[in-house]
C-alpha positions, 0 to 999 in steps of 0.5 A, a space after each residue: 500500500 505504501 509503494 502504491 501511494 509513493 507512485 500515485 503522488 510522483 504521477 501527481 508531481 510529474 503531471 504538475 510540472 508536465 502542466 506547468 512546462 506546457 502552459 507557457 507558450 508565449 513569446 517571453 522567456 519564463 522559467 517553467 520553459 528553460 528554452 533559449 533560441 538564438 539566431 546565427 548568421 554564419 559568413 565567409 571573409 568575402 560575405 556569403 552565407 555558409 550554411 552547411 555546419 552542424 551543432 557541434 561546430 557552435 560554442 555558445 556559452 551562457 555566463 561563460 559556461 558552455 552550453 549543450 546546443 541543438 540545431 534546428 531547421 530555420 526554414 520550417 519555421 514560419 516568419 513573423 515580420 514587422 517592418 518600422 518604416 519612418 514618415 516623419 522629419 526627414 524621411 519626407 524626402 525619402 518617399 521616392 526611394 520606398 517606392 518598390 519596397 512591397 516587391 522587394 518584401 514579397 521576395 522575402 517572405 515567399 507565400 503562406 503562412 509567412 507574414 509582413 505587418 507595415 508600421 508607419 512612424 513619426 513622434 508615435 507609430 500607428 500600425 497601417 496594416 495588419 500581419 497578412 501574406 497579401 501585397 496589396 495590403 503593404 502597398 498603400 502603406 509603402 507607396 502612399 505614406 502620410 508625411 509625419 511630424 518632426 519626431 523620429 521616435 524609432 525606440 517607441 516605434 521598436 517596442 511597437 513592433 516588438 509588442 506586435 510580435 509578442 503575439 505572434 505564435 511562439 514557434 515563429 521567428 520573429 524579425 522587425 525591419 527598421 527604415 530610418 534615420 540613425 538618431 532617435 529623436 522624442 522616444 519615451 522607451 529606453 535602451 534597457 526596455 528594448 534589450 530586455 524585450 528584444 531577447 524575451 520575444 527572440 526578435 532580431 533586427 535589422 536596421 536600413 538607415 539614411 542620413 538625413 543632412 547628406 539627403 538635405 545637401 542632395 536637394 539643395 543642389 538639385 534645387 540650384 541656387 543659394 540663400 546666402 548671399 555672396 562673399 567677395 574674396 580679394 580683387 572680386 574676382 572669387 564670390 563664395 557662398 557659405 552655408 554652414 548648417 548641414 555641414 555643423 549638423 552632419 558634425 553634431 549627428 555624428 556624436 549622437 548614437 546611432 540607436 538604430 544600430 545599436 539596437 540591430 547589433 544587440 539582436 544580432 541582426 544588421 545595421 546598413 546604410 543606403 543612398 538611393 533606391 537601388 542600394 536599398 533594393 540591393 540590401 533588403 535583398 541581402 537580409 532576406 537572404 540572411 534571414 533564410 539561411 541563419 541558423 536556428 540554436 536552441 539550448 537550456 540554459 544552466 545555471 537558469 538565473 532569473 534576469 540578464 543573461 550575456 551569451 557568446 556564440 562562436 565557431 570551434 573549428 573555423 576561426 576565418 568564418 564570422 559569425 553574428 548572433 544576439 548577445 544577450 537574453 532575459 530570463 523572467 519567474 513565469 509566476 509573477 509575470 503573469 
């Protein structure tokens, strides 16, 4: 009698933590699912993609502890993408160079049950389209875009997107693709959130910035003219016209940081700058192609703390190859996130 009921409260037990382990699905990291995923983008010294390693090329330590990593098959995983696109400030004089930006993400996603949700942004994002695999629906927000106000607030517009994915199927890889200035400019969000949230959902991200002084330049000079009058150097025979401002705000952006690829490299994704619209074709082109063909490893992490966890990835046996991945992950008590 007394084994009998030794092995009725272990069946209990063992259905409690069964219960426990398969009631968090969702996308944040709790301790009942012991599950890290993380995204790695293997390339050669020349950029292409190498995606024939197996497992146990990867080292990838946990608070400097080696982790055990399996591989899984990155394809079989339907994509959840939400693309942050900037109509306010600057990005006025961008619109042109959206033009096309649908085809270029129809390529990318390839159909059913992969899907693209638009998120336009100014001092505030607002979603305009829904995740859906129809281009029609992108195109509207793509090619017709409403010009925003002065703000720029790409860290508000990433916890958007962020927050979108978070209610994503959790077997979906989830990719947010930032269009933007590199300056954030009226966000409320901070840095940590982003970090914290970003390694919850296992969102990485891609950031496409322009610069919106060298944009400004570009125009002046297409527009002719000078709205300075002219300085008259020596015997007259030297007029110069002086226009200080873009050249003293390209010096004054560049000592501000870059959030929008400071944000890209915590994910492990990639920041990329483009000019005109066929550098941006160009590049969205080439991180579809990353996107594809990263590696999916998974593991459990040990010690399994609560809250930050730094990770490492790198390869054992090819030191020539580079290799890109998140840097970090948050581990969250599923009782009290509830």
């Amino acid at each position: 009698m007394r084994w009998l009921l030794t092995v009725v409260l272990l069946s209990v037990i063992s259905g409690t933590l069964c219960a426990q382990n398969t009631s968090n699905t969702g996308s944040t990291l709790h301790t009942g699912t012991r599950l890290v995923v993380v995204p790695v983008l293997v390339q050669s010294a020349t950029k292409e993609v190498v995606y024939s390693l197996h497992a146990d090329d990867f080292l990838l330590t946990d608070k400097g502890v080696p982790q055990k990593v399996s591989l899984d098959e990155a394809n079989k995983q339907p994509l959840s993408l939400v693309v942050l696109m900037q109509t306010g400030s600057a990005a006025v004089r961008e619109f042109d160079k959206y033009r096309g930006l649908e085809t270029m993400l129809a390529s990318i996603l390839g159909g059913t049950p992969n899907q693209v949700a638009i998120v336009n942004f100014d001092s505030k994002p607002e979603a305009a389209s829904p995740f859906t695999s129809d281009i029609a629906q992108w195109t509207d927000a793509i090619d017709h875009p409403d010009p925003g106000d002065s703000g720029a607030a790409i860290m508000d517009a990433l916890k958007f997107g962020l927050d979108l994915l978070a209610k994503q199927p959790a077997n979906h890889r989830r990719v947010i693709l930032l269009i933007s200035q590199p300056q954030d400019s009226g966000s409320k969000t901070t840095a940590k959130e982003i970090a914290r949230i970003t390694g919850e959902t296992n969102t990485a991200i891609y950031s496409i910035t322009f610069t919106p002084q060298i944009t400004r330049l570009k125009g002046a000079i297409k527009e002719g003219g000078h709205p300075h009058p002219p300085v008259t150097v020596g015997n007259g025979s030297y007029v110069a016209y002086f226009e200080l401002t873009e050249p003293l705000q390209l010096m004054k952006d560049a000592i501000r940081k870059d959030v929008a690829a400071e944000a890209a490299t915590l994910s492990g994704g990639e920041a990329i700058r483009f000019e005109n619209r066929q550098q941006l074709a160009d590049v969205v082109a080439s991180i579809g192609n990353h996107i594809r063909y990263r590696y999916m490893l998974t593991f459990t992490p040990s010690p399994a703390d609560l809250g930050f966890h730094p990770i490492r990835v790198s390869l054992i046996h090819y030191p020539e190859l580079t290799v890109s991945a998140r840097s970090s992950y948050w581990l969250t008590d599923s009782e009290n996130s509830k």
